[in-house]
C-alpha positions in Angstrom: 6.4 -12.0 10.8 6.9 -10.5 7.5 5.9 -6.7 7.2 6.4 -5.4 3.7 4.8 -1.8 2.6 4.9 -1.5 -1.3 4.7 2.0 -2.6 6.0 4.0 -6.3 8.3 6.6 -6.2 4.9 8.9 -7.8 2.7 8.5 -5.2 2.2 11.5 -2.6 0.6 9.1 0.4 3.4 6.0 0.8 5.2 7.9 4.0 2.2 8.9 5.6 1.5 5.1 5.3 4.8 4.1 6.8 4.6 6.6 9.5 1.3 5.2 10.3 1.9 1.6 10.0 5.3 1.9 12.2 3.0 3.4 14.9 0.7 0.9 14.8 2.9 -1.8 14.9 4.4 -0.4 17.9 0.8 0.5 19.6 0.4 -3.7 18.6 4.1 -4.1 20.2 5.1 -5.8 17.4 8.8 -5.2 16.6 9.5 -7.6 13.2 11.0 -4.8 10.7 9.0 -3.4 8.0 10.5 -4.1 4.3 10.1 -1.4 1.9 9.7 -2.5 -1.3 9.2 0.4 -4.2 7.7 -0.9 -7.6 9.7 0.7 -10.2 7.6 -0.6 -13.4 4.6 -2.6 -15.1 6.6 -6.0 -14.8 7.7 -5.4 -11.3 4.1 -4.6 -10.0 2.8 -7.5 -12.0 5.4 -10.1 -10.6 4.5 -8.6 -7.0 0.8 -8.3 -7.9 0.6 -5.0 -6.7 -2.8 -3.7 -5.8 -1.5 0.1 -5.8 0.6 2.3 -3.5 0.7 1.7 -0.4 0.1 -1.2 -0.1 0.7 -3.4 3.4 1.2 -7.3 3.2 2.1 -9.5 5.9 3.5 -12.7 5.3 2.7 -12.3 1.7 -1.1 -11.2 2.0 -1.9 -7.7 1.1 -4.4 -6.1 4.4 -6.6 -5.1 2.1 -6.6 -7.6 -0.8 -8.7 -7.7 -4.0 -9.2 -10.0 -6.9 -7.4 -8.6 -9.5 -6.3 -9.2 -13.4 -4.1 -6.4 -13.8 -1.3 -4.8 -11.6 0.3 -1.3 -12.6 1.8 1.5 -10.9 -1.2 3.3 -9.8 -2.5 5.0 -6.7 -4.4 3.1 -3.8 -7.5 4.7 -2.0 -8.7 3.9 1.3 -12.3 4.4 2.7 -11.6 6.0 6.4 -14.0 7.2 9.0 -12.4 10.8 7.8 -13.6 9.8 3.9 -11.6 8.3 1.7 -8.0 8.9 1.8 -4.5 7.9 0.2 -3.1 5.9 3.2 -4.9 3.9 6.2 -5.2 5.1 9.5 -3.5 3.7 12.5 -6.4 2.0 13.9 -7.4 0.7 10.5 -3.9 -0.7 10.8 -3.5 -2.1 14.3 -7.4 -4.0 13.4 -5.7 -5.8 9.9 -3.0 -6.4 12.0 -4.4 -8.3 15.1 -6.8 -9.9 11.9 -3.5 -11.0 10.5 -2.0 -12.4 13.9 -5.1 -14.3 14.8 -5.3 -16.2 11.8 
C-alpha cells in the first residue's frame, strides 16, 4: 500500500496530521511507510493535484477527495466531531483507512 501525506512548509497542522495518521495506521496494524511529500510551489501542487495541506492519499487517492479545477499551496480544513480543525482525527483516519482497504 502506498501512504503519502502531502503538506507545505507554511502550514501550522501537517505534523499533527502525521502524528495522527502514524497512530492510526498502527491502531489499523498496518506497517507500509508513509511518504512525505512537501509541495514547494504552484506547479508542484498542480502536477500532484493538491487539494491543500495535509493531505492523505493512498494508492494515489486523496481520503478526502474533491473535484477540483485549481491546486495551490493553501491550507486544508477538516469538519471533526471537535468542529472543524486543520488535521483529521485518528478515528477519522483509521475509518478512510479500512474505506480504502476494503475497496
Amino acid at each position: 500500500m502506498k501512504i503519502e501525506l502531502l503538506y507545505f512548509d507554511g502550514c501550522p497542522s501537517w505534523q499533527t496530521a502525521f502524528e495522527n495518521l502514524k497512530r492510526a495506521l498502527q491502531v489499523e496494524r498496518i506497517s507500509d511507510p508513509i511518504q512525505v511529500i512537501e509541495i514547494v510551489n504552484a506547479e508542484q501542487a498542480s502536477q500532484e493535484k493538491f487539494l491543500g495541506s495535509p493531505s492523505v492519499r493512498i494508492d494515489g487517492r486523496d481520503l478526502w477527495y474533491e473535484q477540483r479545477e485549481n491546486y495551490s499551496l493553501s491550507c486544508r480544513v477538516y469538519t471533526t466531531p471537535e468542529g472543524v480543525k486543520g488535521s483529521p482525527t485518528v478515528e477519522m483516519l483509521r475509518f478512510k483507512i479500512q474505506s480504502a482497504v476494503s475497496a
